[in-house]
C-alpha positions, 0 to 999 in steps of 0.5 A, spaced: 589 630 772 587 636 776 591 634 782 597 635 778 600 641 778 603 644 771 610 642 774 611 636 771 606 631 767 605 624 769 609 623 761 615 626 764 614 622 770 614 616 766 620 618 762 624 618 767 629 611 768 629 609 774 636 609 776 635 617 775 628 616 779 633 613 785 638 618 784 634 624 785 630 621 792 636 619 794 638 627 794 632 629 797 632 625 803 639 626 804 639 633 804 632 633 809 635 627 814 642 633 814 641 637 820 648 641 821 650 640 829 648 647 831 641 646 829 639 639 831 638 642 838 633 646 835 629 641 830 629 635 835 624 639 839 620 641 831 619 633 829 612 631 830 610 628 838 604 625 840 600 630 843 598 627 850 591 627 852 589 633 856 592 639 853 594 642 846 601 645 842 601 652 842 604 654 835 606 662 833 600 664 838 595 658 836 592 654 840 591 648 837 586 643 840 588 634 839 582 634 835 584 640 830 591 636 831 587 629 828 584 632 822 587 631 816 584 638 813 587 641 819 595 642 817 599 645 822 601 653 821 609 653 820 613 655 825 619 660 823 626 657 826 631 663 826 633 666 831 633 675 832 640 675 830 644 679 836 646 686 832 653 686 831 657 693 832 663 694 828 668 699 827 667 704 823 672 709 819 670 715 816 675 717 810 672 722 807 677 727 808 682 722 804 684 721 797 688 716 799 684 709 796 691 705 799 687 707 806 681 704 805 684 698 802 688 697 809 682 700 813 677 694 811 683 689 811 684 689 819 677 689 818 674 696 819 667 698 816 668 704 812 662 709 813 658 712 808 657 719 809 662 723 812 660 720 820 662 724 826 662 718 831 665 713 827 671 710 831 677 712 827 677 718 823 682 720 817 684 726 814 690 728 809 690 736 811 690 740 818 684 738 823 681 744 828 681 744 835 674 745 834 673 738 832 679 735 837 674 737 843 669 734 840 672 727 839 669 722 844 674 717 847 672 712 843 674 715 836 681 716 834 684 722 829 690 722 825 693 729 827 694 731 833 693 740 835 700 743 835 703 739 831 704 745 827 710 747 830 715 743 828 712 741 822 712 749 818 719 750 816 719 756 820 717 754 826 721 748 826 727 753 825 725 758 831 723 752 836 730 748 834 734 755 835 731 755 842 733 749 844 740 750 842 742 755 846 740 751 852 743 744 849 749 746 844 752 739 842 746 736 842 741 740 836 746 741 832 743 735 826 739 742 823 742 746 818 744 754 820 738 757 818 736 764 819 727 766 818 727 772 814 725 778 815 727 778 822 734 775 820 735 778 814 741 783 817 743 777 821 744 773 815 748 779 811 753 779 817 754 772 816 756 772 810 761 778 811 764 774 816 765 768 810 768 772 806 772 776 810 776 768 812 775 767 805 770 761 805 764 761 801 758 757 803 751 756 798 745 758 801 738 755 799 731 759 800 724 755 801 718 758 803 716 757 811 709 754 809 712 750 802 711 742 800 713 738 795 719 742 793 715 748 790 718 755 791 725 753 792 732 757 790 739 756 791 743 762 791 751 762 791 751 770 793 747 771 800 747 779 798 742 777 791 737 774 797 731 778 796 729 780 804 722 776 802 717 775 807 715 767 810 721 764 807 728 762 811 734 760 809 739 755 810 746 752 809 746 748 803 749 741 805 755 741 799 757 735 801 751 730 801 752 722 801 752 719 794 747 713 792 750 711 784 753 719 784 746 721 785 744 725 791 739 722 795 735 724 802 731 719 806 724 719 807 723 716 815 715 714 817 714 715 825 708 714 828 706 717 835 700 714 838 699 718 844 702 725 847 700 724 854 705 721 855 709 721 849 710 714 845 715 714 840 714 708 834 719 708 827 718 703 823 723 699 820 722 701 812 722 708 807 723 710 801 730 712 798 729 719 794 735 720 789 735 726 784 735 725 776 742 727 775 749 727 777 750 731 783 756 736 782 758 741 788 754 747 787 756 753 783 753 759 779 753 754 772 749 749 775 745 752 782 738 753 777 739 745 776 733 743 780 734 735 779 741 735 781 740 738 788 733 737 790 731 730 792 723 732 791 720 725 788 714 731 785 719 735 783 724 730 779 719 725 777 718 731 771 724 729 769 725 725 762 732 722 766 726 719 772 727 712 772 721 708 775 723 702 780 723 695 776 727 690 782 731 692 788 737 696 786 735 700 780 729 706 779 730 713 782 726 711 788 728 705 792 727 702 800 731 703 806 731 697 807 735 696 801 739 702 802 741 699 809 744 693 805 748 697 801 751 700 806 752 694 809 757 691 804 761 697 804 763 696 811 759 701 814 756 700 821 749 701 820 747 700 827 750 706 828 747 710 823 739 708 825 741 710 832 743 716 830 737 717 826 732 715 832 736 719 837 736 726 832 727 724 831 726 723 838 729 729 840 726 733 835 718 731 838 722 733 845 721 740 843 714 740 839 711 735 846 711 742 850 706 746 844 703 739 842 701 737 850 698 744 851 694 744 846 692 737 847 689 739 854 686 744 852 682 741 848 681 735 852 680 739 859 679 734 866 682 728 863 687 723 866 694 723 863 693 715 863 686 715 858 687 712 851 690 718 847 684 720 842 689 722 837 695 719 833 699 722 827 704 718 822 710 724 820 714 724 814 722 726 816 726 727 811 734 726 813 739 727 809 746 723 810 753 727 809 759 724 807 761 723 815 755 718 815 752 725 820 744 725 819 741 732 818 733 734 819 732 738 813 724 738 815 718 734 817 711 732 814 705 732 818 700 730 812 706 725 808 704 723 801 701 716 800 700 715 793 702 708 790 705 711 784 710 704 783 709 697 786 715 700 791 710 704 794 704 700 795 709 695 798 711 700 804 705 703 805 700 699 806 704 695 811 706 701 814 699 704 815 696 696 816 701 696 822 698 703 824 691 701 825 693 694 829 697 699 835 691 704 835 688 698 839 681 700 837 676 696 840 668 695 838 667 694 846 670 702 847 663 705 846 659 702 850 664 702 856 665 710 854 657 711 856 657 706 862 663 710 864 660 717 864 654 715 867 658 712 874 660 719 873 654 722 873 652 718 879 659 719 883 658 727 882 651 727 884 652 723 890 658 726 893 658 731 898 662 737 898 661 738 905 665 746 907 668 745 913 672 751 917 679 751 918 677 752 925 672 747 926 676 742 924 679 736 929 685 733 930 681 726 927 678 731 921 684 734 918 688 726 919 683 723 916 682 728 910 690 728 909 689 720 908 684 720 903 689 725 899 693 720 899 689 714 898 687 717 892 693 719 890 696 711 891 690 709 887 691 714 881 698 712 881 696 703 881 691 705 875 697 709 871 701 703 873 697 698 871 695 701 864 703 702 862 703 695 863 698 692 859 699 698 854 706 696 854 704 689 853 699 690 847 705 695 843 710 689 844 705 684 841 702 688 836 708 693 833 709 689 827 714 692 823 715 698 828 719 699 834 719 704 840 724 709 841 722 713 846 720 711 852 727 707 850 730 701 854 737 704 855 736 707 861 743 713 861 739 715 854 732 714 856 734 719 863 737 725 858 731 725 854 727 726 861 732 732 862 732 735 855 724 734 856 723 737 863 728 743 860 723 743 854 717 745 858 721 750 862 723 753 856 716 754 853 711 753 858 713 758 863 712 757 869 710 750 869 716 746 869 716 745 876 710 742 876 712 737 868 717 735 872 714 731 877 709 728 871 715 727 867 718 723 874 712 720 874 711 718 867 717 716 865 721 715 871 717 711 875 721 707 880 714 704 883 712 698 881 704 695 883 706 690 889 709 697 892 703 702 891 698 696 894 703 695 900 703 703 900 695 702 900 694 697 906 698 701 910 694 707 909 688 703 910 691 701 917 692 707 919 686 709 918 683 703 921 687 705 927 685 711 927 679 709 928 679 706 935 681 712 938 675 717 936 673 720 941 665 723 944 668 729 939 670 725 933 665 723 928 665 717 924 665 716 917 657 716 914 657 709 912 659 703 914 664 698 910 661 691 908 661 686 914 668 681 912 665 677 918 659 676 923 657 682 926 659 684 933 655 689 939 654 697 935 652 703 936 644 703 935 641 705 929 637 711 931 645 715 932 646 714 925 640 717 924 640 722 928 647 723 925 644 724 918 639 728 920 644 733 922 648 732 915 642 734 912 643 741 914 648 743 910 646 739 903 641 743 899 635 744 901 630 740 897 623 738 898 620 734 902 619 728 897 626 729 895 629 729 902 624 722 904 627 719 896 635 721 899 633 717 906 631 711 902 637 711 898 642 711 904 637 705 907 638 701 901 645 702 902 645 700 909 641 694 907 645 692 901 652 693 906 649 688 910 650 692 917 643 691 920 643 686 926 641 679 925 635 676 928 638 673 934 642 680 936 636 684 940 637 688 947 635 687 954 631 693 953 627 693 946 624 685 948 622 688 954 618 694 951 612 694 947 613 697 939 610 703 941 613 705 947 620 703 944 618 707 937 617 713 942 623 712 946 627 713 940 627 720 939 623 725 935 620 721 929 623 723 922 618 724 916 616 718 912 618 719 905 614 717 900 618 711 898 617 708 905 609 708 905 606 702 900 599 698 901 598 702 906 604 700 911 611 701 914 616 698 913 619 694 920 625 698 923 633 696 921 634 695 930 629 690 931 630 683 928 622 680 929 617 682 925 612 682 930 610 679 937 613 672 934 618 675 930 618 669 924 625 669 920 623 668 913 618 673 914 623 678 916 628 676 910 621 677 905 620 683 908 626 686 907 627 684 900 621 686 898 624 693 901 631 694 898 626 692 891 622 698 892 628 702 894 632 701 889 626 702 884 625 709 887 631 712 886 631 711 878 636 714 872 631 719 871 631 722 878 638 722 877 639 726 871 633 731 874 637 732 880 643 734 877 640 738 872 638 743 877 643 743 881 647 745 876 643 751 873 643 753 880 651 753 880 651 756 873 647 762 875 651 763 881 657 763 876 654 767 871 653 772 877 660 772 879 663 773 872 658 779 872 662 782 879 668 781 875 672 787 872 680 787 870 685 791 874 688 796 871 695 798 875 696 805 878 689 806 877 682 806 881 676 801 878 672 808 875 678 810 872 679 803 868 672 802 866 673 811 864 680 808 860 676 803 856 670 808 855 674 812 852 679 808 847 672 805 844 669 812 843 669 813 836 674 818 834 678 814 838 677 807 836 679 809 829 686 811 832 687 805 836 684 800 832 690 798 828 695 799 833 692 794 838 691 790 831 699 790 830 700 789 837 694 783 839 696 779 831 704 781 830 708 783 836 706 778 840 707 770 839 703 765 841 706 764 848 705 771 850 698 772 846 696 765 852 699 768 858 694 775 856 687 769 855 691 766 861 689 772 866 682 771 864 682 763 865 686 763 871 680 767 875 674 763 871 677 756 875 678 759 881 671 762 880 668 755 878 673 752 884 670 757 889 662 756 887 662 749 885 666 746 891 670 742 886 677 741 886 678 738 879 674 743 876 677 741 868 672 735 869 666 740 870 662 741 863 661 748 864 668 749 864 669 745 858 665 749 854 669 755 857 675 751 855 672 751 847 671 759 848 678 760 850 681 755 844 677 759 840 678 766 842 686 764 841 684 760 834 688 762 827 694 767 831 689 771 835 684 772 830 679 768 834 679 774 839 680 779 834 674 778 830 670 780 836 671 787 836 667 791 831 669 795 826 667 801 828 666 802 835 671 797 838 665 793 842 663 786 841 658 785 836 651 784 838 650 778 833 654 773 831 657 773 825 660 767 821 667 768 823 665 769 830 666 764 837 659 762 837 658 758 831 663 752 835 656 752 838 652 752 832 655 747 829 656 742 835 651 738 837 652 738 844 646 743 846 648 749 850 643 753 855 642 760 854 645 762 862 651 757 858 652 762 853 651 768 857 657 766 861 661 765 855 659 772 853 661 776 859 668 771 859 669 774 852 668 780 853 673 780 860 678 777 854 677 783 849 677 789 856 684 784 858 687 786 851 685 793 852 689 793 858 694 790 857 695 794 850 695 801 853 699 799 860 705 797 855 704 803 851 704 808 857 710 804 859 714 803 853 714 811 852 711 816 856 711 821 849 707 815 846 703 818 842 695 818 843 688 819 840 686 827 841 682 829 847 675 829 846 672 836 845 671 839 853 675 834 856 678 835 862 685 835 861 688 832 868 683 827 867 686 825 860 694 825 863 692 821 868 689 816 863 695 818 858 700 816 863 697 811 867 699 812 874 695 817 879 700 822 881 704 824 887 704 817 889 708 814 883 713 817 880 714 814 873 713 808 870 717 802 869 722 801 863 720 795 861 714 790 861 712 784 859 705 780 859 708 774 864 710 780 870 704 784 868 699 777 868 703 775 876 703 781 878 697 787 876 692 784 872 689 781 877 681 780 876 676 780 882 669 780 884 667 784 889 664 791 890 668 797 885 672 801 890 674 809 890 682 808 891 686 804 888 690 799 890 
């Protein structure tokens, strides 16, 4: 028949038997009639209705008449539906930098996407090697990162010696769990001594020798003889532990997982399981016939895994590498108090990290300028500690991995290192909800800096009222900054209690005799390596760790304040002035003070606000009317003075005062809005009208005063500061002690001479790069920086400069110009001249902007450009100031042809003479930073001071 299709003949229909026929129409009518639950609301509404007689049904945006409806030629168009499905925002992980496939496996088992290509903005970012400071700045708060800056010095082996050597003299009995260990080749002389002193008690003591920067065993050498120790560079030395713990006669170390979530404050977690390293032959005591056997005395699975004697794990007590928590078993059945021994193990890891928090924190802000210390860290790390046992059951630090291997060679492997990361990933507490947050948060700030008035009163002009209410609201929000810390070490310490896993916490501890000796180790930490600032960590550290505080104590500290304030309210004179805004009425409103006060109050206030055009002025009018309309503090209708019903509207208007311009906004269709002091709208003054009015109003308002106008008026106003600042970083110079400004700006003239730059430029090169450490390289950078915030405090009228973006762009500058050791700074100076390059080069402080995507304006990177050449004339100083007063027959570059003489002594000796007579016998940069090298901005004076 032509009707059929090709599909099925009438002979296969007829073919078919008819329990078959049956058994087919039963399944397409029971998977037609099946509706699951969630979509039978939908398709009740699709089954077919009668139309009713006067309109139509409207299907994909066809209006289809009850007649078409009726046709049979007519079929109704099918209507789709599906529902727009709402875009599901997961969490991303970029695992571009890691060649770990166990990474990945966990990162999609706690239910993270991984990112195709190498993602900036993903949520949580993996690497196996060190991460630039460049690259932490840039992080959002949303992201998470798996290294921390600054965690170099504990993890390089030199470094860890040198900060552990510190330590010690202050607190001797508690960092002796670190072999003696002498850096050469600064020690080498020191480490000769010592083993004449061996000798001459007739005792010898084996010394083993790694390289300072090495890993996996490569490089190591065991010396019985410490005269045959080759006075090599990078490398330290050690007593060997010749009497380790012994696991089946072979020597063995433990290879310990920490996991620090956040810096700021420090938070400790160990976990619960690790690996158990064993060598591949039966240990001896160490001597000079079997000092080069490697797999007896070293423990490296990447070195012993080469041996033909390696045994791979096949159950729980056999393989040369087994898990802690079986070696705890072990230890358990030879009646060894295992308690103690992991209490030890922690105390010795926390103590350590107590001595790299004061460089990790540092570097941390640094990067991360103008953020709460209660603000989720962006950064994570997992360290490996390798500990080694004694045969007195005493923990020993042999060295810490900041990058520790997660290959899963064995089942053992797999097994400890997939629930150690699982468990990493599940503390880091990242949510899909963090990014959204993140923008809503920066643009209330946008809007809260934009709207805040930074109103410079006089210390003269100020009240008695003015200086109580300013000392009230420092103290208002010192309590609310307090409440906010409180609450968030609350949840966060509830989130890390329920989702540890198989990790604890060791620091912040519950005992609280151990927990107040790590807060004075830390707080001595800080005094130690910061200088200067450990009066100041002090009190963060009793605030962060020590806070006796709880939320129901800072909310009663709070109402009090509030009550004073209230108080002292009550007793503002005709002198004292009110605050700006009124608070939301908690109740009806009783008799105030007219509106036309407060208007001329604010007329006043806008003197001393930037002055704006007149349609910017009539817009910020119209904000601060929406606020008193939204606060509720207009008088109701049935509150109206004797005087405003007995006077006309015009007689009234003029008795008000000076009529104040009409701003845009409050002109539409032709008509004014009705003023906030009388409550009719006209001769009847109906009240649904008046509430329709004013909605209407606050609607136009609100609608005015729009994003964009926000953003506008913050742009200008920051290029307008920027050229301020660019100004006054231009008036700055550095001071040379002794010596007049036209003299120093002679004596950096002349060190960058060409002849004279060939002289000096190894010699500040030596000094800049080798002499001085990375503490003291900080504290020269620091005299610039220390006066570009007080430069920025000044012009921007802010307090907390830290949250301005300016000087986080300055802050990167900084980090850069101290990157690599000092290399930063060094690489702005030409070869040739000693001045800056004029272009940037591919090495240069620049490119962290080319390679950002934040967009820098050219008056930004102006600033930048005169703060790194103050940083490069800062060195210049500081180098000759130490050379004139280290030695006043230091040599120096040759005159130039037809110098004066006097003028070069001067210069040579850096005093003016008759006035000093000689110069000091010892310098350094933190006295030279307080007391001289002072910068200023100011007109350049004839006489020195």
């Amino acid at each position: 028949m032509p009707g059929l299709r090709n599909s099925m003949s009438l002979s296969s229909l007829s073919s078919m038997d008819r329990p078959d026929m049956a058994r087919m129409f039963d399944l397409s009518l029971a998977s037609l009639t099946h509706i699951p639950p969630s979509r039978r609301s939908s398709t009740a509404s699709l089954q077919p209705q009668r139309p009713g007689p006067e309109d139509g049904r409207r299907m994909r945006g066809v209006e289809l008449s009850n007649d078409e409806l009726a046709r049979p030629d007519v079929k109704p168009p099918v209507i789709n539906s599906k529902k727009k499905k709402r875009r599901k925002h997961n969490i991303t992980a970029n695992l571009s930098g890691t060649r770990y496939d166990i990474v990945r496996q966990m990162v999609e088992k706690v239910g993270f996407s991984v990112a195709k290509d190498d993602d900036p903005l993903s949520y949580l970012i993996w690497s196996d090697c060190f991460v630039s400071t460049d690259r932490v700045s840039e992080l959002k708060p949303f992201q998470r990162l798996n290294h921390f800056p600054g965690m170099g010095e504990i993890s390089r082996k030199d470094c860890l010696a040198r900060n552990m050597g510190k330590m010690q003299k202050s607190f001797p009995e508690e960092y002796n769990f670190i072999p003696r260990t002498w850096i050469l080749p600064a020690d080498y002389g020191l480490l000769q001594n010592h083993a004449k002193d061996m000798r001459a008690k007739k005792k010898t003591k084996t010394f083993i020798v790694k390289p300072a920067n090495g890993a996996q065993g490569h490089g190591i050498s065991l010396f019985r003889n410490a005269e045959k120790i080759p006075p090599s560079e990078h490398f330290i030395v050690q007593e060997y532990i010749d009497k380790p713990l012994l696991l089946d006669g072979y020597k063995f170390d433990l290879r310990v997982y920490v996991l620090i979530t956040s810096c700021d404050p420090l938070r400790i977690f160990l976990f619960n399981d690790g690996l158990v390293r064993l060598a591949t032959e039966k240990y001896l005591p160490p001597q000079e016939s079997n000092v080069n056997h490697l797999f007896m005395h070293l423990t490296n699975y990447s070195v012993n895994k080469h041996n033909e004697f390696y045994k791979r794990n096949t159950g729980n007590d056999t393989g040369s590498k087994r898990s802690i928590r079986y070696f705890n078993e072990y230890l358990r059945n030879s009646d060894i108090d295992v308690a103690l021994l992991w209490r030890n193990i922690a105390d010795m890891i926390t103590k350590t990290l107590i001595v790299a928090e004061p460089h990790v924190l540092h570097a941390y802000r640094m990067c991360r300028p103008g953020v709460p210390s209660y603000s989720d860290s962006v950064c994570f790390e997992v360290l490996g500690f390798d500990v080694m046992i004694d045969r007195k059951l005493r923990p020993w630090l042999i060295e810490i991995n900041r990058s520790p291997s997660f290959g899963t060679d064995e089942k053992l492997d797999f097994d400890i290192k997939s629930a150690l990361i699982e468990d990493t990933f599940r503390l880091l507490n990242v949510k899909a909800s963090d990014k959204r947050r993140n923008i809503a948060a920066q643009k209330a700030e946008a809007q809260k800096r934009l709207l805040r008035t930074h109103k410079k009163v006089e210390q003269g002009e100020q009240t008695e009222m003015d200086k109580k209410r300013q000392s009230l609201e420092k103290r208002k929000d010192e309590l609310r900054d307090l409440l906010t810390k409180i609450r968030k070490a609350s949840s966060g310490e509830d989130f890390e209690n329920r989702n540890c896993g198989r990790f604890r916490r060791i620091f912040p501890c519950d005992d609280r005799a151990r927990h107040a000796k790590y807060c004075t180790m830390l707080a001595s930490s800080f005094s130690l390596f910061l200088s200067g600032r450990g009066a100041t960590m002090k009190k963060e550290i009793e605030v962060n760790y020590n806070n006796k505080l709880r939320e129901d104590d800072v909310l009663d500290m709070l109402a009090e304040c509030e009550a004073e304030e209230k108080d002292g309210k009550m007793f503002i004179g005709p002198q004292g002035r009110g605050m700006r805004e009124p608070r939301p009425l908690q109740s009806m409103p009783e008799s105030i003070a007219n509106f036309p006060e407060e208007d001329e109050e604010d007329e006043g206030s806008d003197e001393d606000t930037p002055p704006t055009t007149p349609a910017l002025n009539g817009r910020v009018r119209s904000a601060r009317l929406a606020t008193r309309l939204n606060s509720g503090t207009q008088r109701p209708p049935s509150y109206r003075s004797a005087s405003d019903t007995s006077r006309p509207p015009s007689e009234a208007t003029t008795l008000r005062g000076p009529a104040r311009p009409q701003s845009q906004v409050s002109l539409v269709n032709g008509t004014r809005p009705r003023s906030l002091s009388r409550g009719g709208g006209g001769a009847g003054g109906g009240g649904a009208g008046t509430n329709t009015s004013n909605n209407r109003n606050v609607s136009q308002i609100r609608s005015s005063v729009d994003d964009s106008f926000l953003s506008s008026l913050v742009k200008e106003r920051e290029e307008e500061l920027t050229k301020k600042t660019l100004t006054s970083l231009n008036e700055m110079r550095i001071k040379f002690p002794g010596k007049t400004d036209s003299e120093a700006e002679l004596l950096l003239d002349k060190v960058q001479m060409n002849e004279n730059w060939k002289f000096h430029k190894p010699r500040i090169a030596s000094y800049w790069l080798v002499k001085l450490d990375s503490i003291k390289r900080r504290k020269v950078v620091d005299i610039v920086r220390s006066n570009v915030k007080a430069v920025l405090q000044r012009i921007w009228h802010s307090s907390d400069v830290d949250n301005l973006r300016l000087c986080r762009i300055f802050s990167r500058v900084f980090n850069r110009l101290l990157w690599s050791h000092g290399q930063g700074l060094w690489n702005c100076f030409s070869p040739a001249t000693g001045k800056l390059y004029a272009k940037p080069r591919g090495n240069s402080w620049e490119t962290i902007f080319s390679r950002s995507t934040e967009l820098v304006s050219e008056m930004e990177m102006n600033c930048c450009r005169r703060i790194v050449q103050l940083c490069r004339d800062c060195l210049l100083i500081v180098y000759q100031f130490a050379t004139e007063a280290k030695s006043g027959s230091a040599p120096h570059a040759p005159p130039a042809p037809g110098e004066d003489n006097s003028l070069v002594l001067q210069a040579q000796n850096g005093y003016l003479g008759g006035r000093d007579v000689k110069g000091p016998n010892q310098w350094n940069p933190h006295t030279f930073s307080q007391r001289y090298s002072k910068l200023y901005s100011g007109r350049v004076t004839e006489t020195g001071s």
